[in-house]
N, C-alpha and C positions, 0 to 999 in steps of 0.2 A: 252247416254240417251235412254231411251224407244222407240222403233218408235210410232206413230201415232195410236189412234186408233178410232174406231167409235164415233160419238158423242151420238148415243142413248145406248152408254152400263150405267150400273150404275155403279160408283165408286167402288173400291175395297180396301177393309181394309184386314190387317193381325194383329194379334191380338197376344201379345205375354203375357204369364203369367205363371203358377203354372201347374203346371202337377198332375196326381193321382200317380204317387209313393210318393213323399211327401206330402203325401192328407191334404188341410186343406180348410178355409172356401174361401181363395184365387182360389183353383182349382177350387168349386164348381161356384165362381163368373166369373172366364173366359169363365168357358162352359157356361155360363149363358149368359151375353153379346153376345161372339158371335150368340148364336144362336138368340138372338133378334135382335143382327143388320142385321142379313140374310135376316130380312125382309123387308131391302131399299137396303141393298148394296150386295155384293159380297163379302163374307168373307174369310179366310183362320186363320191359327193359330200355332202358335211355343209356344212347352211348356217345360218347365224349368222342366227337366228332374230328375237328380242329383243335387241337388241345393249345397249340401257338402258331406262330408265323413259321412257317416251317424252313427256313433259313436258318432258326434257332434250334434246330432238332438235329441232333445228333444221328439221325439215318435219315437226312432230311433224300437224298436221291432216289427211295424207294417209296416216299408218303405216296398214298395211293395206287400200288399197285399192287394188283390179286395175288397175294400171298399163301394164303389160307386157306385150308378146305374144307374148316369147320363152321356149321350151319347152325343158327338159332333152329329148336324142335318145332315143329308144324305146332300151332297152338298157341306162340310165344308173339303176343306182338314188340314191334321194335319202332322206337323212335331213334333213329339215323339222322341226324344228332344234332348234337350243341357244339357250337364254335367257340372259339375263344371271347371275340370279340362282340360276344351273346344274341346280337337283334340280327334278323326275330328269332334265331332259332329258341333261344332261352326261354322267352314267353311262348311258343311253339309247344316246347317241352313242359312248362307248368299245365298247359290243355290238356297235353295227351298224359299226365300225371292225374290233372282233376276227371279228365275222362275215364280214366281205368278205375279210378276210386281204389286204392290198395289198402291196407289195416297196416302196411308196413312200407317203408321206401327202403331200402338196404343201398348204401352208398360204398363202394371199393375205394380206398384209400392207398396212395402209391406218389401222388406229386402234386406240389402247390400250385400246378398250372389250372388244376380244377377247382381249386376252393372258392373263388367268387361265382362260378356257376352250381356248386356244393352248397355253399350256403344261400342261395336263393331259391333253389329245390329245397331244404330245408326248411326257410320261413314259409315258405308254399304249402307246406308238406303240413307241418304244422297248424298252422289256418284251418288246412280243411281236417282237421283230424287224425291227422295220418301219425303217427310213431316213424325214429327215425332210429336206426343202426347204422352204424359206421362198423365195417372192416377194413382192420387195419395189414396193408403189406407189408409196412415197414412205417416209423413212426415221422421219418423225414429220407425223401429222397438223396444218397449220398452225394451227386454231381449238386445238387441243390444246397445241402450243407456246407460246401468248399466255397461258395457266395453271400458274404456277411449279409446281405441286404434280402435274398433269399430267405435266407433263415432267418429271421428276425419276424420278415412279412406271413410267415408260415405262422409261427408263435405267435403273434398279436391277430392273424386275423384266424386261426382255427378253433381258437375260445369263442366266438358266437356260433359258431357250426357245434362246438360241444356241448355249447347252453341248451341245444334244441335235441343236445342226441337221449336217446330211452336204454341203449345197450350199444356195446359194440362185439363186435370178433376179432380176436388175434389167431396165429396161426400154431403158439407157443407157449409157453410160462415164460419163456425167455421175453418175447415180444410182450409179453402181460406186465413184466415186472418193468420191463423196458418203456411202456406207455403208462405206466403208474407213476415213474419217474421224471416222465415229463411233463404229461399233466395232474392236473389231481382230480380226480374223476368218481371221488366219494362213495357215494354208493350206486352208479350207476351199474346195472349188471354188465358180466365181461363172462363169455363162455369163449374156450379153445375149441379151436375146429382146427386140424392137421390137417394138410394140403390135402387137396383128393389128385387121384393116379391121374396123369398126363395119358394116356394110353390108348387114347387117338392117333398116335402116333406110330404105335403100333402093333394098328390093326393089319394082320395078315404077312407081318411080315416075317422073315425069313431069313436065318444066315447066312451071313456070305463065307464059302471057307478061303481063311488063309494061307500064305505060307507054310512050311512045315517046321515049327521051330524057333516061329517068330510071334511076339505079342503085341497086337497092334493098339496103343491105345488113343483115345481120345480127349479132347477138350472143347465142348460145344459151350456158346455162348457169347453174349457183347463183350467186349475186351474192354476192360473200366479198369481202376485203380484198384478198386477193392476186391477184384477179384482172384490178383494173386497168380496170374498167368506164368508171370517174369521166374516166380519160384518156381514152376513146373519146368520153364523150359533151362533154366540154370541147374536142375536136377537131373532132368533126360541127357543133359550135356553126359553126366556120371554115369550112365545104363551105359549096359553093351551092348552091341553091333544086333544082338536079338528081337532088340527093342524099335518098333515104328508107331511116330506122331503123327495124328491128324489135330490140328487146330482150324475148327469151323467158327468164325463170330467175324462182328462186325464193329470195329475203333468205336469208341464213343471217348467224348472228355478227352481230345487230342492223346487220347494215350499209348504214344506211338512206342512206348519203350520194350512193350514184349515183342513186337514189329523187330524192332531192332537187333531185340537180342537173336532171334530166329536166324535172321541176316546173316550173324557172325558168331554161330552156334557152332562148335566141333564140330555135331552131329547132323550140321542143316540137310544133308542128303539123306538123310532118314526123317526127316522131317515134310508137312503136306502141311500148307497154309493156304486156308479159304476165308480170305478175309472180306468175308462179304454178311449182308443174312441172308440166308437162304431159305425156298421156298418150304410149303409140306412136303412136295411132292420129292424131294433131294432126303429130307432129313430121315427118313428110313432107312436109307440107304448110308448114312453115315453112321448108325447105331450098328446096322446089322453089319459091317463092315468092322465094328471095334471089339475088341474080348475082355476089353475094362474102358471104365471112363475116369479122366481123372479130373476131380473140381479143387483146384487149393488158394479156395476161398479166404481173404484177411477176413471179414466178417458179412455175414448174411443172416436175413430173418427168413428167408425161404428160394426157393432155388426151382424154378423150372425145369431145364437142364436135368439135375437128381431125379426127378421124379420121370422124368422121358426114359432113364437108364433102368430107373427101377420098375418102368414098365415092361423096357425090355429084357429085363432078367440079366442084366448083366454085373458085374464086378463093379462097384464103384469104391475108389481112392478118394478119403472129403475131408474136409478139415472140420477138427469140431469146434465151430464157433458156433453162435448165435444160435437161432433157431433149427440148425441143421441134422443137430445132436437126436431132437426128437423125431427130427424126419425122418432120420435114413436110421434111426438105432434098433427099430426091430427089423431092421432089413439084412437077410442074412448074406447078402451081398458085400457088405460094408466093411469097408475097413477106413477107422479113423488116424487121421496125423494131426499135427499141430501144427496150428498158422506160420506164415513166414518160413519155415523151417525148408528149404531146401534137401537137405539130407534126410533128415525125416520122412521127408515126402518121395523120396530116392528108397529109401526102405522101404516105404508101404507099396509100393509099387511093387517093390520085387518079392513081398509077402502075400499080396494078392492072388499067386503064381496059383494057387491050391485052391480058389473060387474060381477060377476059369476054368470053360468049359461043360459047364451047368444053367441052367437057367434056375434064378432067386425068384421067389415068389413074392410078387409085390405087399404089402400089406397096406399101402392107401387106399380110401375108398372114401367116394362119393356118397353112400351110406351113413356114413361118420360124420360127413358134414352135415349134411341134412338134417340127422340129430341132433346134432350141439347146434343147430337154429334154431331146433323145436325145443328145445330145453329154453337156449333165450328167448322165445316168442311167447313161451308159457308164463316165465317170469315176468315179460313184459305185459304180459294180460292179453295176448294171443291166443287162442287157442282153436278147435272146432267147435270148443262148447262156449265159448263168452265173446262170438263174433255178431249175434244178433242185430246189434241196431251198429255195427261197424263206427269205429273210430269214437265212440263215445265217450271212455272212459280215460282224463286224462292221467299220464303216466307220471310216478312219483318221483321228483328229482332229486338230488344231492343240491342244498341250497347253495353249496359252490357252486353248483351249474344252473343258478338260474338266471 
């Protein structure tokens, strides 16, 4: 065990998640976290380096290159990272985990590519005392579910990573009931934490004005199945000649079909296809450039994209599925439609008309997260007052999870 140490230091969490060589909205949300909870606890951070052979990666032509302009805070140390393929980095990472000594290891949850380097942080974690949290993004990665063998290997091998867990975080009651559902997780403690604001993104920036007469909206994001693209651009077919598309994302899961339809759209000459991902330095300029954004989502437990729009104060068109309802529902920006629905989503657009033109005042907040940690770190026997002799006290389980 740890020896002993002050009772006036603050807790210390390590934070483990997404790295920027596989850049996705996972990276951006680790650096983000940590640097909010730096400001009650003492953070550190392991980040998921190689997540696979990157032949297998769906943005495999951009792995590795400087995308991002977001910095771990002065003070945060970072272990840059764990490969797939683990040695040494893995054992590398159990050092610099026994070396920070944390009272918590908090692990981000997003894809099965991590879980054999998840749960050996976890037996690790464990050994020396440490309490573990799982945050949940989503309960199985979608392109991962459409692989029987995927999914199955998720299911039999994430029950010893939950035998070790003390709490976790979802982003929802949606995502809560939905990870109840799957596994059964007893009495372990489960607190909501609602996304915090994306709003790095925009910092400083600035309208751009358009046309006089015209609405230009947007569709930022990877192009997947479930995101519902194909409805958007089968809808903008039905808007009139007023109406200009920007589609910024990048194919994943071969899903060439909203590609397609773009292709052979009535309106393709009103239409802007960047079918790429693009840097930070671009994506300001694609917000400030839009007077709504439209997401018409089949189902999502949390959405990047929404939370960039609703930093930027803009109109957002979203489908109420999944956990979105609670994201964007005190945002006075929002207007909801229903999945699949082409026409529907052809309305909401053109009901939107009367939010444009204002800036919405975000309501997420890095605040809120931080709290609903501190609530579960309490429960878990976390706190400023009961961290004395660090890691000592072990955490009471759900006998289903032991």
């Amino acid at each position: 065990m740890p020896a002993s140490r002050p009772a006036d230091r603050r807790p210390r969490i390590v934070v483990v998640g997404s790295g920027w060589r596989f850049l996705s909205g996972i990276s951006y949300y680790t650096c983000r976290l940590s640097n909010a909870l730096r400001e009650r606890y003492d953070v550190g951070a392991i980040l998921m380096r190689q997540l696979l052979p990157a032949r297998l990666y769906p943005g495999r032509d951009r792995v590795g290159r400087a995308l991002s302009d977001l910095r771990y805070a002065d003070g945060i140390p970072v272990f840059d990272g764990v490969d797939w393929w683990a040695v040494p980095s893995l054992p590398r990472a159990v050092a610099f985990l026994r070396a920070q000594r944390p009272d918590v290891l908090v692990l981000q949850w997003w894809t099965g590519a991590v879980l054999h380097s998840y749960l050996v942080l976890a037996v690790a974690a464990r050994r020396l005392g440490i309490r573990v949290v799982v945050e949940f993004h989503e309960v199985q990665d979608t392109g991962e579910l459409r692989h029987r063998w995927a999914a199955r290997y998720v299911r039999a091998a994430i029950r010893p990573l939950l035998a070790r867990t003390c709490g976790v975080v979802v982003h929802s009651a949606f995502d809560r009931d939905a990870l109840a559902a799957a596994y059964d997780l007893g009495a372990v403690p489960c607190e909501i934490a609602l996304h915090g604001p994306f709003d790095h993104h925009a910092a400083g920036a600035a309208r751009t004005p358009g046309p006089e007469g015209v609405c230009r909206l947007l569709y930022f994001g990877t192009i997947r199945p479930y995101k519902g693209l194909e409805d958007l651009i089968e809808a903008f077919g039905t808007l009139g000649p007023q109406y200009r598309l920007t589609v910024v994302g990048e194919t994943w899961e071969g899903w060439t079909r909203p590609a397609e339809l773009i292709a052979r759209s009535p309106a393709r000459d009103r239409i802007t296809f960047v079918n790429r991902y693009v840097p930070d330095a671009e994506v300001n300029g694609y917000f400030a450039a839009a007077d709504a954004v439209v997401l018409p989502y089949r189902r999502s437990s949390a959405s990047g994209p929404l939370h960039i729009a609703m930093s930027h104060g803009l109109p957002v068109v979203v489908t109420s599925v999944g956990g979105l309802v609670e994201a964007a529902g005190s945002y006075s920006g929002t207007v909801f439609v229903r999945p699949a629905d082409p026409g529907g989503l052809a309305a909401g657009i053109k009901g939107a008309a009367g939010l444009i033109g204002r800036r919405h005042p975000d309501p997420s907040s890095w605040d809120r997260t931080v709290e609903a940690y501190q609530r579960l770190l309490a429960r878990i026997g976390i706190s400023q007052e009961n961290v004395t002799s660090s890691n000592h006290t072990e955490p009471r389980l759900s006998p289903d999870l032991r």
